[in-house]
C-alpha atoms as a printed R data frame, in Angstrom:
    type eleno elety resid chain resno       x       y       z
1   ATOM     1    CA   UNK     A     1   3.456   8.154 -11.864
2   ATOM     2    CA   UNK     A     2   1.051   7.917  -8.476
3   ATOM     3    CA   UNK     A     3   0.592   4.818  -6.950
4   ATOM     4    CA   UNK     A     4  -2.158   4.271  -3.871
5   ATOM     5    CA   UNK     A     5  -1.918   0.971  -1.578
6   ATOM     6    CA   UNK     A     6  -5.194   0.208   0.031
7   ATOM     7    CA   UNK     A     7  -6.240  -2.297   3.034
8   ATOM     8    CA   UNK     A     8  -9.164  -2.268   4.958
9   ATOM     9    CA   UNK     A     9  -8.594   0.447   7.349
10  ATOM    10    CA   UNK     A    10  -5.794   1.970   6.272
11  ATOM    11    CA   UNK     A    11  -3.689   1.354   9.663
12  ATOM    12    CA   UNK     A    12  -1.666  -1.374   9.477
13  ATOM    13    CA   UNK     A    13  -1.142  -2.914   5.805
14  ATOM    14    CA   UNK     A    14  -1.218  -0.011   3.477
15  ATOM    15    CA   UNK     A    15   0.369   2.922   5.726
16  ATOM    16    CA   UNK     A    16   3.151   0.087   5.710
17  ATOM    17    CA   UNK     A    17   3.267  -0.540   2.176
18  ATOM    18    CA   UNK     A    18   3.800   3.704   1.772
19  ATOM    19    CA   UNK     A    19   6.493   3.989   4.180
20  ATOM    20    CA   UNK     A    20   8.337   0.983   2.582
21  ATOM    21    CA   UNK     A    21   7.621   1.943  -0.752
22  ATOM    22    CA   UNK     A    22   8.822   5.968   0.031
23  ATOM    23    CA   UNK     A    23  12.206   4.491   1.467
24  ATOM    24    CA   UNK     A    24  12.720   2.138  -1.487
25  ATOM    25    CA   UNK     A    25  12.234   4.730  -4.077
26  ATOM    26    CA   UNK     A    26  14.905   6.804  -2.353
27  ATOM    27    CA   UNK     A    27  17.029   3.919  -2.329
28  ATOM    28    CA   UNK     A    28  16.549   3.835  -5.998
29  ATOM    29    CA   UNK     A    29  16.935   7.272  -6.523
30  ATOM    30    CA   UNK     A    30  13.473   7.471  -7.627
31  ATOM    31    CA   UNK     A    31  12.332  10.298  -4.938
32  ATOM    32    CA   UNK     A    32  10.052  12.870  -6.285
33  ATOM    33    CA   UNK     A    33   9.096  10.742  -9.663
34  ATOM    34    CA   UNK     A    34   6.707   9.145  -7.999
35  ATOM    35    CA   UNK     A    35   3.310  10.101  -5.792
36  ATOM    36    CA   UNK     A    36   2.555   7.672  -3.152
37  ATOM    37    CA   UNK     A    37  -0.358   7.465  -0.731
38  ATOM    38    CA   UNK     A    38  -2.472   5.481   1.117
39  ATOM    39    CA   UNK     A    39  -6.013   4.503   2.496
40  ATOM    40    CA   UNK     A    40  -8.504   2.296   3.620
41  ATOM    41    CA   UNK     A    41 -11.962   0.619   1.678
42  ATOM    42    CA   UNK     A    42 -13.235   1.211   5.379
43  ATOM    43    CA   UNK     A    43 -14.105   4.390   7.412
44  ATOM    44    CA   UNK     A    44 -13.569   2.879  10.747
45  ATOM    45    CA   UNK     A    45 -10.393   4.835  11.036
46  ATOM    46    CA   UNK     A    46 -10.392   8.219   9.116
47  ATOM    47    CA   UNK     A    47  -8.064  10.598  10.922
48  ATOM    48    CA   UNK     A    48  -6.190   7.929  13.009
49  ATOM    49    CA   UNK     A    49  -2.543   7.106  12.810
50  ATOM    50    CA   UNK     A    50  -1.405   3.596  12.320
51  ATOM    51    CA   UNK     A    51  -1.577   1.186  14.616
52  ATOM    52    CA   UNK     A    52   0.786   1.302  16.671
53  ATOM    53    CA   UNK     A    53   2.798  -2.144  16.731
54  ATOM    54    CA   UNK     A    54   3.271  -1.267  12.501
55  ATOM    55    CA   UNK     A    55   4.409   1.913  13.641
56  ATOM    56    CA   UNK     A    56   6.995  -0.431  15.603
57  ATOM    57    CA   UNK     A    57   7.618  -2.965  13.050
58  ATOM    58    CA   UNK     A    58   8.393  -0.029  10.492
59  ATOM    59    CA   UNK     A    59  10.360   1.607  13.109
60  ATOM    60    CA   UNK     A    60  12.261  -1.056  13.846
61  ATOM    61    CA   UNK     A    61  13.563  -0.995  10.148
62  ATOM    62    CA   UNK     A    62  14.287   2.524   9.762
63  ATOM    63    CA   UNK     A    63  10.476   3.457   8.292
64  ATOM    64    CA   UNK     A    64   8.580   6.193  10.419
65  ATOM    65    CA   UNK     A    65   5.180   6.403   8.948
66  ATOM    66    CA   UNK     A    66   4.016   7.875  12.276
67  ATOM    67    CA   UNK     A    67   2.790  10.964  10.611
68  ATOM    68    CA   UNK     A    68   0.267   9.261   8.250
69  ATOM    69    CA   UNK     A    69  -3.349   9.570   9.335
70  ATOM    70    CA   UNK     A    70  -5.836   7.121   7.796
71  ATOM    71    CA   UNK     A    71  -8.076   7.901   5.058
72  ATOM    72    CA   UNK     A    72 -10.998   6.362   2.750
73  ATOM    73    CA   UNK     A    73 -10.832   5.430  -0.527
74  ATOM    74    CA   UNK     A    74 -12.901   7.401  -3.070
75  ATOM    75    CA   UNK     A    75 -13.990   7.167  -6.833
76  ATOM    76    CA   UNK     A    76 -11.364  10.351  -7.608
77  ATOM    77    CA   UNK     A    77  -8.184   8.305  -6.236
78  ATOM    78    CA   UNK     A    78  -8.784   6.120  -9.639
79  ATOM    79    CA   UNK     A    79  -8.742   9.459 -11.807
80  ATOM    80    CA   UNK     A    80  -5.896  10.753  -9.270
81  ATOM    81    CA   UNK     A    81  -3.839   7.672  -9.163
82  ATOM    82    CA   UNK     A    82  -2.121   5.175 -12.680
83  ATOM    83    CA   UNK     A    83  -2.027   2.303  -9.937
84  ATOM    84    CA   UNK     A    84  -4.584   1.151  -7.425
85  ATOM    85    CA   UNK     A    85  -2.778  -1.578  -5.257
86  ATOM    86    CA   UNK     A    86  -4.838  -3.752  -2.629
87  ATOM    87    CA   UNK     A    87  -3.216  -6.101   0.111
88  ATOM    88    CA   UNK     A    88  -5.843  -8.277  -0.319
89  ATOM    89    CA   UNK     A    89  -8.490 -10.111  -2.759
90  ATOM    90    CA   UNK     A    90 -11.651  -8.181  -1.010
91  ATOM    91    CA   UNK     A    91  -9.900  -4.931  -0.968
92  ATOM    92    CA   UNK     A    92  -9.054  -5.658  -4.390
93  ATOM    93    CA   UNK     A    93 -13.219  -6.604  -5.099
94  ATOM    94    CA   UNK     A    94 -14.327  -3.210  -3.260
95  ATOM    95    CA   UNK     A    95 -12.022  -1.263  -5.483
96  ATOM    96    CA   UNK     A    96 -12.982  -2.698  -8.604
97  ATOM    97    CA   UNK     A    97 -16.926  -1.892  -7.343
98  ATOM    98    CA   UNK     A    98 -15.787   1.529  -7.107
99  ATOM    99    CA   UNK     A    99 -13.994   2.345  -9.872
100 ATOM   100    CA   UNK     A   100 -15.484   4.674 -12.404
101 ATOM   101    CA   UNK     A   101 -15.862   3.589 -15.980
102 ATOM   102    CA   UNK     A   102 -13.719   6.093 -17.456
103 ATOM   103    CA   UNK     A   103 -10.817   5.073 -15.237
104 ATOM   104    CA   UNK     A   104  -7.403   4.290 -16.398
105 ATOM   105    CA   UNK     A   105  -5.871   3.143 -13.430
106 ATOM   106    CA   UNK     A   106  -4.354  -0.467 -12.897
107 ATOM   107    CA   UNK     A   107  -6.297  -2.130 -10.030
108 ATOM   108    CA   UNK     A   108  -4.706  -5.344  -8.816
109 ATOM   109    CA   UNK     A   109  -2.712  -6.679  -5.671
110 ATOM   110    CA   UNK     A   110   0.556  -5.532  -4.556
111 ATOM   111    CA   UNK     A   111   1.951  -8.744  -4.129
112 ATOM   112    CA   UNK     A   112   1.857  -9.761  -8.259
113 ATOM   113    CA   UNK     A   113   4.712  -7.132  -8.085
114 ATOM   114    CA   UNK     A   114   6.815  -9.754  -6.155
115 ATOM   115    CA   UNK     A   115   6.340 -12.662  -8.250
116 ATOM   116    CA   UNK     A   116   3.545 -13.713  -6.472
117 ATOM   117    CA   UNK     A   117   0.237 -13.513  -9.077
118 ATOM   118    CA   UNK     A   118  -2.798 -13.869  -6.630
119 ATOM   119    CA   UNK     A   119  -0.763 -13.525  -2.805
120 ATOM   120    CA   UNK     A   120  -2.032 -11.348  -0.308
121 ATOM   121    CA   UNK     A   121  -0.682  -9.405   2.733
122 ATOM   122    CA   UNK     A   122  -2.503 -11.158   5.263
123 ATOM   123    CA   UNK     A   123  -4.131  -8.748   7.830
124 ATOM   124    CA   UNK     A   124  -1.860  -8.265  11.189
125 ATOM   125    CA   UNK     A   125  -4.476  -6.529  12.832
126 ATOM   126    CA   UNK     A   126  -5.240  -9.375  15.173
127 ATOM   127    CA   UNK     A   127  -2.044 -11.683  15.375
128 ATOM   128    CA   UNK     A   128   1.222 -10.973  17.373
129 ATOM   129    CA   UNK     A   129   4.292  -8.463  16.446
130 ATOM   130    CA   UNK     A   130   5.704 -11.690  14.284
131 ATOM   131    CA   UNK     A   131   2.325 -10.384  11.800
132 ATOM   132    CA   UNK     A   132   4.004  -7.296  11.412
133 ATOM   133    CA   UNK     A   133   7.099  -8.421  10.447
134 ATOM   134    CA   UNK     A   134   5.628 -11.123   8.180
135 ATOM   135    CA   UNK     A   135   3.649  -7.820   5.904
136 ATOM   136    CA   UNK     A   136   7.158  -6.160   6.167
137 ATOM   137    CA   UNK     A   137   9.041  -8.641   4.638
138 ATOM   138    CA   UNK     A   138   6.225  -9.193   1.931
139 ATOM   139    CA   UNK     A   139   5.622  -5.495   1.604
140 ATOM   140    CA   UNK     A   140   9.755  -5.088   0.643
141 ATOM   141    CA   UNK     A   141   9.860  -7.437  -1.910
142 ATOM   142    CA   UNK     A   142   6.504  -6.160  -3.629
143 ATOM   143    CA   UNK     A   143   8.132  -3.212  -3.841
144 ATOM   144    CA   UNK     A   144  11.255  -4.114  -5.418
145 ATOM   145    CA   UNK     A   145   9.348  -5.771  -8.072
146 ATOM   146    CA   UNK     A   146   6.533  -2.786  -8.282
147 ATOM   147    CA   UNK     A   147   9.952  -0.334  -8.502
148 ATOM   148    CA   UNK     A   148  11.707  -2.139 -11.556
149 ATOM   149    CA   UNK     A   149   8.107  -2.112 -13.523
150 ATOM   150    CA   UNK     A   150   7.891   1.235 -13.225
151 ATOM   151    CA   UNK     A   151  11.248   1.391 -14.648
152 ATOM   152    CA   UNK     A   152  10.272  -0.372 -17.736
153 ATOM   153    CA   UNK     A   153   7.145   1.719 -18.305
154 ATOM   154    CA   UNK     A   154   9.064   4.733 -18.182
């Protein structure tokens, strides 16, 4: 299984969303079944590392994702990847402009994996640390859900 989480600029929402979702498949003693990544729609920040305050947040919980470097979504990642997760409804619209016919890959919002059909990760970028926290908290239980569903399609 590969899985890609996509924001807009691929600094604060979806480099969060890898390093929580690396941790919890370890924690489930899923590491190495499954390929994670991330990017952006956006190019605004190819090359860059995440913003600093979600380098923090994750911090803060045991989560380095310091090492990541942003990067832009492209029609291969819905050949490369069986699941295309956006924070967001208009990440969720550009990736579904870009997908190629022929693609297999589930497109759809991270947050349906946590019970929550239709909920976004609201963008941090220009609120306070408490942002941060907020998408971690969402981000966590997203992937607990996203975890036991690939379980069951296993």
């Amino acid at each position: 299984m590969k899985v890609l989480f996509v924001c807009l600029g691929n600094i604060c929402r979806s480099p969060t969303a890898e390093g929580v979702f690396r941790r919890a498949l370890e924690q489930a003693g899923m590491a190495g079944q499954v390929e994670i990544d991330s990017c952006g729609v956006g190019n605004w920040h190819v090359g860059k590392a995440p913003d600093a305050r979600a380098q923090q947040a994750a911090l803060s919980r045991g989560i380095d994702i310091t090492a990541l470097r942003a990067r832009q979504l492209s029609a291969q990642d819905f050949v490369d990847f069986d699941y295309v997760l956006g924070m967001d409804q208009d990440n969720v619209s550009a990736m579904r402009q870009l997908k190629p016919a022929n693609s297999q890959a589930h497109v759809g919002l991270l947050l349906d994996f946590a019970g929550t059909p239709g909920g976004e990760v609201p963008d941090p970028y220009y609120g306070g640390e408490e942002g941060f926290e907020n998408v971690l908290n969402m981000i966590e239980a997203a992937s607990d859900g996203l975890i036991q569903h690939l379980k069951r399609e296993r």
